[in-house]
mmCIF file of the N, C-alpha and C atoms, coordinates in Angstrom:
data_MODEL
# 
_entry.id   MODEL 
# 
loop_
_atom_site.group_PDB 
_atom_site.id 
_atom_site.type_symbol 
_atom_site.label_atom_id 
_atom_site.label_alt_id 
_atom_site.label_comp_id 
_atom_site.label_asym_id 
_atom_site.label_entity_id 
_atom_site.label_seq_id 
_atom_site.pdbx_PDB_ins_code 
_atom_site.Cartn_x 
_atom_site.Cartn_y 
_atom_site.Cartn_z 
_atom_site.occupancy 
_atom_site.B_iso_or_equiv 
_atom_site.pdbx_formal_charge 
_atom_site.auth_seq_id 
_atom_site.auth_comp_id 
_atom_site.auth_asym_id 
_atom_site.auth_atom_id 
_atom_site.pdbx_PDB_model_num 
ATOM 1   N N  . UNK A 1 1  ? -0.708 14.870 15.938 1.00 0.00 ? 1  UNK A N  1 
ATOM 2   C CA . UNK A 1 1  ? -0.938 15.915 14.952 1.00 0.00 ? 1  UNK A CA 1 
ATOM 3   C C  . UNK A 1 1  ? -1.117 15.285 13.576 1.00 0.00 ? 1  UNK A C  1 
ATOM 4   N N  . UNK A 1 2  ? -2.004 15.770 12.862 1.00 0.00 ? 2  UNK A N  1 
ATOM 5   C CA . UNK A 1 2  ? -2.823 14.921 11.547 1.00 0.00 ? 2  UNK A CA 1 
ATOM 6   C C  . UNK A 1 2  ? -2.220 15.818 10.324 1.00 0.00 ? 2  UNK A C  1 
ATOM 7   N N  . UNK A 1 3  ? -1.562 15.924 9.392  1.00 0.00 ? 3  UNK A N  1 
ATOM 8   C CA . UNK A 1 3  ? -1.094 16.895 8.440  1.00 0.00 ? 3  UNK A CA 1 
ATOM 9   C C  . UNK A 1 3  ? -1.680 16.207 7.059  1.00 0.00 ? 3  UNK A C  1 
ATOM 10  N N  . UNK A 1 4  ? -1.970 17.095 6.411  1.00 0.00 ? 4  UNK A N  1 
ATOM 11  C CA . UNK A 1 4  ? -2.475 16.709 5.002  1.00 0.00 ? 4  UNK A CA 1 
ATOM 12  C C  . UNK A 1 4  ? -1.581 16.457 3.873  1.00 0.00 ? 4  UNK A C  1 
ATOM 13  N N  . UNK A 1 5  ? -1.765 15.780 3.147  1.00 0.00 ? 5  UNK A N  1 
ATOM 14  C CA . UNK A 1 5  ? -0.922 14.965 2.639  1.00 0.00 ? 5  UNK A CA 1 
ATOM 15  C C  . UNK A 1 5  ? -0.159 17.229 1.787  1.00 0.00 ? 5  UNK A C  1 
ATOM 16  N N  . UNK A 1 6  ? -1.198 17.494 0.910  1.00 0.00 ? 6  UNK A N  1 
ATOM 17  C CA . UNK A 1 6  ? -0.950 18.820 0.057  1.00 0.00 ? 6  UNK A CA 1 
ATOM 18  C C  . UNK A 1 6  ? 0.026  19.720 1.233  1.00 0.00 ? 6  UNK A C  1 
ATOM 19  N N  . UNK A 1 7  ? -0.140 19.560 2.720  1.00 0.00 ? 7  UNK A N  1 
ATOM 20  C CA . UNK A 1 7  ? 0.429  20.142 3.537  1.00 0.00 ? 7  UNK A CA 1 
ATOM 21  C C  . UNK A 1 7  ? 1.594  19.751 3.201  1.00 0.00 ? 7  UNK A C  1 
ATOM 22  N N  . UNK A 1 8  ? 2.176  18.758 3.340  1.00 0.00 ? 8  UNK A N  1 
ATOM 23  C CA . UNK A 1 8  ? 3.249  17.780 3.872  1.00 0.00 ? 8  UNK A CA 1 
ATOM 24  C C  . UNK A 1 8  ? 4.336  18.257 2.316  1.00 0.00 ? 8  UNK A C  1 
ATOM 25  N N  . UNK A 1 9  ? 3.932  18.346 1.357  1.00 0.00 ? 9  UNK A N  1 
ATOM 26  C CA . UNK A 1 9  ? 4.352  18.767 0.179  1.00 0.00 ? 9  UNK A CA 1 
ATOM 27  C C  . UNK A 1 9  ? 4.719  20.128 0.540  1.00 0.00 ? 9  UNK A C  1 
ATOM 28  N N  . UNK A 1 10 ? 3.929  21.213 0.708  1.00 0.00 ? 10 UNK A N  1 
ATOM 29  C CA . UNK A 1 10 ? 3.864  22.576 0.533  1.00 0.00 ? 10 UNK A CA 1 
ATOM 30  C C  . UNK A 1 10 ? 4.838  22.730 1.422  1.00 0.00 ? 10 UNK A C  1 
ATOM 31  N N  . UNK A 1 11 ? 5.090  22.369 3.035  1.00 0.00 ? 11 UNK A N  1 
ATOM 32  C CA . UNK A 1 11 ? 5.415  23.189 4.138  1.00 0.00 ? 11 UNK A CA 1 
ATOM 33  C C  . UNK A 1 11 ? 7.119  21.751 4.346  1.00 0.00 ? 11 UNK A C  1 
ATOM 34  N N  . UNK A 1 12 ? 6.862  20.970 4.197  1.00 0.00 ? 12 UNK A N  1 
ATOM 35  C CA . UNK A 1 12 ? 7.596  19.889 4.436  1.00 0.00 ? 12 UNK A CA 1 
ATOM 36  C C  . UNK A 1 12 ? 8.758  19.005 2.980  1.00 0.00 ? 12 UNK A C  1 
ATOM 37  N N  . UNK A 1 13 ? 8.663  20.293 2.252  1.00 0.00 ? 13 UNK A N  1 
ATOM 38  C CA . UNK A 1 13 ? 9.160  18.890 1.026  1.00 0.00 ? 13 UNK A CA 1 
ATOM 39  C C  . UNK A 1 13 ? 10.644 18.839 1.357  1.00 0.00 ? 13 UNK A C  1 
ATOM 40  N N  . UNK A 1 14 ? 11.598 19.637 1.962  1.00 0.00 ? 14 UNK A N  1 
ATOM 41  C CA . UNK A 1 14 ? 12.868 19.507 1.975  1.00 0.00 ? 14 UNK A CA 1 
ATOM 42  C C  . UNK A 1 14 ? 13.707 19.026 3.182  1.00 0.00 ? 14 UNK A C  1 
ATOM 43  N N  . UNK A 1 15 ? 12.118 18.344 4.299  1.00 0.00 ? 15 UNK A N  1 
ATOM 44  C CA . UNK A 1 15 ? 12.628 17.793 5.255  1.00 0.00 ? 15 UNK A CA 1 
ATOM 45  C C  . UNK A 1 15 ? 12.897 16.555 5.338  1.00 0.00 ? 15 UNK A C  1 
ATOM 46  N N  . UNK A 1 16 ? 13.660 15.870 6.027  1.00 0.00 ? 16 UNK A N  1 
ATOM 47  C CA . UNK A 1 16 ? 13.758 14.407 6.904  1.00 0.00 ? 16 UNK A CA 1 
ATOM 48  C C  . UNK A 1 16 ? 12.641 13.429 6.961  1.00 0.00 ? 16 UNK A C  1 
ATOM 49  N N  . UNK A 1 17 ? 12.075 14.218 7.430  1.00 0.00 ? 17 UNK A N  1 
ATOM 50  C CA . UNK A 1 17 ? 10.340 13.669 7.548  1.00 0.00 ? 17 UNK A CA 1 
ATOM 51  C C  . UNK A 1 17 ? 9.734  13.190 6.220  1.00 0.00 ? 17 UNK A C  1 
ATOM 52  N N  . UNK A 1 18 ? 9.741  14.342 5.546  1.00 0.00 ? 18 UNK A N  1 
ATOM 53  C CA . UNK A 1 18 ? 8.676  14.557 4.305  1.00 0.00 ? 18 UNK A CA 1 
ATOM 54  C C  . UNK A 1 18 ? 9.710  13.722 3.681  1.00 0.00 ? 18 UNK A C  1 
ATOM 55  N N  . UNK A 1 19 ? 10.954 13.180 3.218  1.00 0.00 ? 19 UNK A N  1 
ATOM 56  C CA . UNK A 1 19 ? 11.570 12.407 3.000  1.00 0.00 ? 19 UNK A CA 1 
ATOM 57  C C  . UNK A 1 19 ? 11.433 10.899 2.924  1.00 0.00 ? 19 UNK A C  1 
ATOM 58  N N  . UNK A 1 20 ? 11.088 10.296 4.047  1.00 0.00 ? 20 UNK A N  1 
ATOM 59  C CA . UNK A 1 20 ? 10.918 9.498  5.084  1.00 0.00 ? 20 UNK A CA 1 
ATOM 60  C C  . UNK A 1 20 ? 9.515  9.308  4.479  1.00 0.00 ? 20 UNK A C  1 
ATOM 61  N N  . UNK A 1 21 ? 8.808  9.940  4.339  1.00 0.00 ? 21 UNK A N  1 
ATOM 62  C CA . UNK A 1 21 ? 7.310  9.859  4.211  1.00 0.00 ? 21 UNK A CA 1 
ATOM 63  C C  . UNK A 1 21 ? 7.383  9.239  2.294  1.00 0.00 ? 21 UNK A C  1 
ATOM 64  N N  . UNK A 1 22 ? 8.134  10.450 1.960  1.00 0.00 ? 22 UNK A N  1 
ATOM 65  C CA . UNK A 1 22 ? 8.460  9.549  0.114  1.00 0.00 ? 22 UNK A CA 1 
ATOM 66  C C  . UNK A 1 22 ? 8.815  8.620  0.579  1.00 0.00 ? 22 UNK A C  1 
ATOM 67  N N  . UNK A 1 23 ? 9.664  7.641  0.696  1.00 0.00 ? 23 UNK A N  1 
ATOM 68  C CA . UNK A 1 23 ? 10.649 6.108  1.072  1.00 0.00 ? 23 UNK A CA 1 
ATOM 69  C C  . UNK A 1 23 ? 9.349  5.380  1.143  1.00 0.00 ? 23 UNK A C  1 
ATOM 70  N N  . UNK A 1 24 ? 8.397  5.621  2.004  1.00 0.00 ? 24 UNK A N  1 
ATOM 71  C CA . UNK A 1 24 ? 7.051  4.480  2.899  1.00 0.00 ? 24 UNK A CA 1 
ATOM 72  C C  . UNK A 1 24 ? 8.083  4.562  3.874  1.00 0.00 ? 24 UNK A C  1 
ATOM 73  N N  . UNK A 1 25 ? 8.261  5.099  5.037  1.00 0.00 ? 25 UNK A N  1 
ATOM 74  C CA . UNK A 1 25 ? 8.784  5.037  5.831  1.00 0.00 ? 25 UNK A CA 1 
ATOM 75  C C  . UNK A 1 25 ? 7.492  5.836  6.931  1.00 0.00 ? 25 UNK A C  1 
ATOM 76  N N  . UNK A 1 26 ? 7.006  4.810  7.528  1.00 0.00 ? 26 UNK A N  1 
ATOM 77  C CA . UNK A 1 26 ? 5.765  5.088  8.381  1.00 0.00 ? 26 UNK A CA 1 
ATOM 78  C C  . UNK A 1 26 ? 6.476  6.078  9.273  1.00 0.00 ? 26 UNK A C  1 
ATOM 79  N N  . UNK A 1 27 ? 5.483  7.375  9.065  1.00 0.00 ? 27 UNK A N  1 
ATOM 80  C CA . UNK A 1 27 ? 5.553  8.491  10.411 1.00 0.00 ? 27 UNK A CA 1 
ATOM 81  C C  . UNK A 1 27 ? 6.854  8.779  10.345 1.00 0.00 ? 27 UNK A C  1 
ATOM 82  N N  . UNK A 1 28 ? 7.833  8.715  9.065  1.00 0.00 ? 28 UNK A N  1 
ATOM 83  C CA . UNK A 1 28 ? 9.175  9.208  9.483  1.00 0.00 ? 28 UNK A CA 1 
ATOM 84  C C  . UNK A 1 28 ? 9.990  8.778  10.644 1.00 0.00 ? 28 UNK A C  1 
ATOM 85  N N  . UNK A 1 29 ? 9.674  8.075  10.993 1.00 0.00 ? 29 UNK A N  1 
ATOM 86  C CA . UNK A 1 29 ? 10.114 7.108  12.223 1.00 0.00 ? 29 UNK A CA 1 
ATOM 87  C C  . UNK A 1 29 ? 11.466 6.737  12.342 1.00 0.00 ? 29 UNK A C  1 
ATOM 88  N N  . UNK A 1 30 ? 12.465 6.416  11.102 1.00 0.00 ? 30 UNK A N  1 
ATOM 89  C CA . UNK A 1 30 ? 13.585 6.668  11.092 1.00 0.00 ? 30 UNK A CA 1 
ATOM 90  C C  . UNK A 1 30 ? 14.225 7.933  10.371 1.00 0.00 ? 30 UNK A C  1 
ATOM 91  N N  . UNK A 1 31 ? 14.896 8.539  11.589 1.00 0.00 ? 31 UNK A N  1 
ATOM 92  C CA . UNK A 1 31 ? 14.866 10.269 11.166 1.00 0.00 ? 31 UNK A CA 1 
ATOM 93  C C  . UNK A 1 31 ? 15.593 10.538 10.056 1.00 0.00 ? 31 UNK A C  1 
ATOM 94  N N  . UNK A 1 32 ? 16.318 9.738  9.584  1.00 0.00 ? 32 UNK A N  1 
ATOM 95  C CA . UNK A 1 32 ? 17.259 10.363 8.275  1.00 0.00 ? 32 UNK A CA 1 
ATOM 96  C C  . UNK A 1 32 ? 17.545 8.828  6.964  1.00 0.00 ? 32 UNK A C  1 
ATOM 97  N N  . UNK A 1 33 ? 16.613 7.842  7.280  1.00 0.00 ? 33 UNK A N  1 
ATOM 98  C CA . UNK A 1 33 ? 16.459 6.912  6.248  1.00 0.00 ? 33 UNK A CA 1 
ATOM 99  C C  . UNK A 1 33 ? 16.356 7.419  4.993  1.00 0.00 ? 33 UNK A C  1 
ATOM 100 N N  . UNK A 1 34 ? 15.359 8.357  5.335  1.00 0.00 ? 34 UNK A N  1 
ATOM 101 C CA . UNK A 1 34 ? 15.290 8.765  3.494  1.00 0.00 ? 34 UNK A CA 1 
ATOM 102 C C  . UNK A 1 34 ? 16.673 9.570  2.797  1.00 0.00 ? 34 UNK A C  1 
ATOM 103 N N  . UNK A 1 35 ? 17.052 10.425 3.794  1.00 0.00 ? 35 UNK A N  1 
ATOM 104 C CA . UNK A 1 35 ? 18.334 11.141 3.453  1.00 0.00 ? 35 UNK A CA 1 
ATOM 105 C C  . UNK A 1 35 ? 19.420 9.990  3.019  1.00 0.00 ? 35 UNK A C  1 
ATOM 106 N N  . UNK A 1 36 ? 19.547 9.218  3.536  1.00 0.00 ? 36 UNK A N  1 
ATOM 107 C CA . UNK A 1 36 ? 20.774 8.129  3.086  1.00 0.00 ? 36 UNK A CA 1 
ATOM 108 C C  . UNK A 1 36 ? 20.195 7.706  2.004  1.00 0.00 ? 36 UNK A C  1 
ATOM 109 N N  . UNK A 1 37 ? 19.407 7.291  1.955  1.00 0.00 ? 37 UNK A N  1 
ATOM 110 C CA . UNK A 1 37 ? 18.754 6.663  0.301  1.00 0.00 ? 37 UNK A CA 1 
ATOM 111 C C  . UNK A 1 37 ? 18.947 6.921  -0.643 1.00 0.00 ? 37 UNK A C  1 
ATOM 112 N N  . UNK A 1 38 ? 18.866 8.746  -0.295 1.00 0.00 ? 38 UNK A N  1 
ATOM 113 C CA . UNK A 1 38 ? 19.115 9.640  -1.553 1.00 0.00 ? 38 UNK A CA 1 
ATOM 114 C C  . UNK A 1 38 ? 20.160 9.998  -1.587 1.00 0.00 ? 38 UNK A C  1 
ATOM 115 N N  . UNK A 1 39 ? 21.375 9.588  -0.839 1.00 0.00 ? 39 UNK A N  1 
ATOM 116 C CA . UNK A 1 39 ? 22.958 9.965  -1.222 1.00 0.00 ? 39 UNK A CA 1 
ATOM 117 C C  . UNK A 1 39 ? 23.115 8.997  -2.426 1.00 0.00 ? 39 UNK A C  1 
ATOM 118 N N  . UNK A 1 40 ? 22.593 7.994  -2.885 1.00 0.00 ? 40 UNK A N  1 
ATOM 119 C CA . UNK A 1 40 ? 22.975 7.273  -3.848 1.00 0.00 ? 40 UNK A CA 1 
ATOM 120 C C  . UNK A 1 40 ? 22.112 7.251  -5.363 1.00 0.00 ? 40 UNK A C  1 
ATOM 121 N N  . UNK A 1 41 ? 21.035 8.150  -4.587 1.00 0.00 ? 41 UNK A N  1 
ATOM 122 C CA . UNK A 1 41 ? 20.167 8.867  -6.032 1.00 0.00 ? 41 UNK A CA 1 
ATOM 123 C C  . UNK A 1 41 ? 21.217 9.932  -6.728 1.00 0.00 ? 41 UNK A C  1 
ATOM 124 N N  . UNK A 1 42 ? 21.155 9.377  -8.158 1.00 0.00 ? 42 UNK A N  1 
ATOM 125 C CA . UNK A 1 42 ? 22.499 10.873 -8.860 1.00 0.00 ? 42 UNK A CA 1 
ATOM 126 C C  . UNK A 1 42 ? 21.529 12.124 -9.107 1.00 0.00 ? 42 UNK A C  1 
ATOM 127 N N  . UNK A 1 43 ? 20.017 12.073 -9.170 1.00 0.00 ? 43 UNK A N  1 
ATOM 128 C CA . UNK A 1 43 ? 19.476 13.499 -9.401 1.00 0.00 ? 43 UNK A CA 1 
ATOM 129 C C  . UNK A 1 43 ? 19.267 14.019 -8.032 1.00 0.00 ? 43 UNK A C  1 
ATOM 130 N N  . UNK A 1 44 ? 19.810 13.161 -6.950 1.00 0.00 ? 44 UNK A N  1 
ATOM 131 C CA . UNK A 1 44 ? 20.000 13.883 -5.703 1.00 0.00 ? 44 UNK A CA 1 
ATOM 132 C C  . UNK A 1 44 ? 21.531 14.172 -5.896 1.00 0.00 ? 44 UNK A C  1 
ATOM 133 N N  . UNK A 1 45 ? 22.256 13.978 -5.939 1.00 0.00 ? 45 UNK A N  1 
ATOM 134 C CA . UNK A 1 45 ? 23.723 14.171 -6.185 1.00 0.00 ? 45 UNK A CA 1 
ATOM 135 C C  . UNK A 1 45 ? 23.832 15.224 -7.141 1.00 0.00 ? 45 UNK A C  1 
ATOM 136 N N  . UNK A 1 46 ? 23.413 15.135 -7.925 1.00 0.00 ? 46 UNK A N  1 
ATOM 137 C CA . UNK A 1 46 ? 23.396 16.441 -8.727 1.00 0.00 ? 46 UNK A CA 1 
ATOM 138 C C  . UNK A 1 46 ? 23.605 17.859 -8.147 1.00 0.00 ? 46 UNK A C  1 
ATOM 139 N N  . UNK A 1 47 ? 22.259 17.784 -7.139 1.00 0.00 ? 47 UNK A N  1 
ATOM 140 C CA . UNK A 1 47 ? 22.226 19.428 -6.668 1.00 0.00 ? 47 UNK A CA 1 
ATOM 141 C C  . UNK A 1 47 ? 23.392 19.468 -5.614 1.00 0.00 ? 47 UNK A C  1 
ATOM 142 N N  . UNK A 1 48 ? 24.091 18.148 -5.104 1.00 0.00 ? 48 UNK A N  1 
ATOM 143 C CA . UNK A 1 48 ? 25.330 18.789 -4.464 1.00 0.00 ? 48 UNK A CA 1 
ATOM 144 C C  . UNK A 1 48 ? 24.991 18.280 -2.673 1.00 0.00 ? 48 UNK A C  1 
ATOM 145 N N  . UNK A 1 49 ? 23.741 17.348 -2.845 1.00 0.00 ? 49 UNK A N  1 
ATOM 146 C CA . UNK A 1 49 ? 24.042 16.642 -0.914 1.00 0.00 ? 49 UNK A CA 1 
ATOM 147 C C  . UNK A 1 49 ? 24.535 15.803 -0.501 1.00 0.00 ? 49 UNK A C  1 
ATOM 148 N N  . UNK A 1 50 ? 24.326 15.277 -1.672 1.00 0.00 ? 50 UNK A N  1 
ATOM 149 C CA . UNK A 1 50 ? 24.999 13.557 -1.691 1.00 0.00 ? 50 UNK A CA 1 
ATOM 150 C C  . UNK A 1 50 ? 26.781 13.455 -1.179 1.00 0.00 ? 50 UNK A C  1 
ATOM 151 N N  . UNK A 1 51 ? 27.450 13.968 -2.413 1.00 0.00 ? 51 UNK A N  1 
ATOM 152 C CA . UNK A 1 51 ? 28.980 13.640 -2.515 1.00 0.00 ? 51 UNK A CA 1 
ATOM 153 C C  . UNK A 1 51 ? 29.623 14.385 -1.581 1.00 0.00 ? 51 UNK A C  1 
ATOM 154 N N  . UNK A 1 52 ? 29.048 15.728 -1.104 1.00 0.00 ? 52 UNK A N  1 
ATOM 155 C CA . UNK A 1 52 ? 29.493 16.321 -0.104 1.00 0.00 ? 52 UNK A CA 1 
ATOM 156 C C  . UNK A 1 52 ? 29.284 16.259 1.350  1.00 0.00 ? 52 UNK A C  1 
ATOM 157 N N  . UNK A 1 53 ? 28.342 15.701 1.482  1.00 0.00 ? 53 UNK A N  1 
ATOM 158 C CA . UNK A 1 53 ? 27.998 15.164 3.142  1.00 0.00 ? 53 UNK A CA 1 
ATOM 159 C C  . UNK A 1 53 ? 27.782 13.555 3.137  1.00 0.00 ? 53 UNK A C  1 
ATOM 160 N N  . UNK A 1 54 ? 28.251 12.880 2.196  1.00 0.00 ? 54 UNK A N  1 
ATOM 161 C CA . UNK A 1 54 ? 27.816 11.067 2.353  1.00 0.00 ? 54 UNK A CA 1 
ATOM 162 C C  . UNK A 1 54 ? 28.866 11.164 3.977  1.00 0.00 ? 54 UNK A C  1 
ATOM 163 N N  . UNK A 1 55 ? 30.271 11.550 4.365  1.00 0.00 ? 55 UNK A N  1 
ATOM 164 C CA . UNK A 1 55 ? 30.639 10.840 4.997  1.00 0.00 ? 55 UNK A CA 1 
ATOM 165 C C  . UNK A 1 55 ? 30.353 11.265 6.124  1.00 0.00 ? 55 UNK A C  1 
ATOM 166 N N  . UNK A 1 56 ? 29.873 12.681 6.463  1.00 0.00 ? 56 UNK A N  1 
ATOM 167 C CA . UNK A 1 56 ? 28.908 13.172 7.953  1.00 0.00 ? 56 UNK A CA 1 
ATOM 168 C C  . UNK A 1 56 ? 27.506 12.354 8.218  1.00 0.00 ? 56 UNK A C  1 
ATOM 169 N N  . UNK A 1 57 ? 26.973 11.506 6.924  1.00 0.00 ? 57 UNK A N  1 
ATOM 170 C CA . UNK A 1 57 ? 26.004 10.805 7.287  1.00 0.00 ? 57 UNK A CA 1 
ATOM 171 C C  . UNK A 1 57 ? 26.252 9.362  7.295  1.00 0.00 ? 57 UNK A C  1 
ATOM 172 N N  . UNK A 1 58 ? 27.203 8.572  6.449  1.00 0.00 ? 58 UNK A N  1 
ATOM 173 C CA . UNK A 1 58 ? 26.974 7.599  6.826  1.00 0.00 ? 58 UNK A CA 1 
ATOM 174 C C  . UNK A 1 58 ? 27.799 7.373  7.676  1.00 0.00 ? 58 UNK A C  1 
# 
């Protein structure tokens, strides 16, 4: 399945994937790389995913 990049934004921005896809993480291939990345981003921490789920993810 071929998705467009404007797709991948519009329908995908708050997923794993579309995550994964910000990082360069080819095809999202590792399912939650980008999510760990961003436990240590503070304007991800900010809205509250980071400090409250770091230890269900890492």
């Amino acid at each position: 399945m071929v998705v467009l990049v404007r797709d991948l934004k519009t329908y995908y921005r708050y997923s794993a994937y579309a995550e994964n896809v910000g990082w360069n993480y080819p095809n999202g291939a590792s399912a939650m790389q980008g999510h760990r990345n961003n436990i240590f981003n503070p304007v991800y921490r900010r809205f509250g995913y980071g400090t409250s789920s770091i230890r269900a993810i890492v």
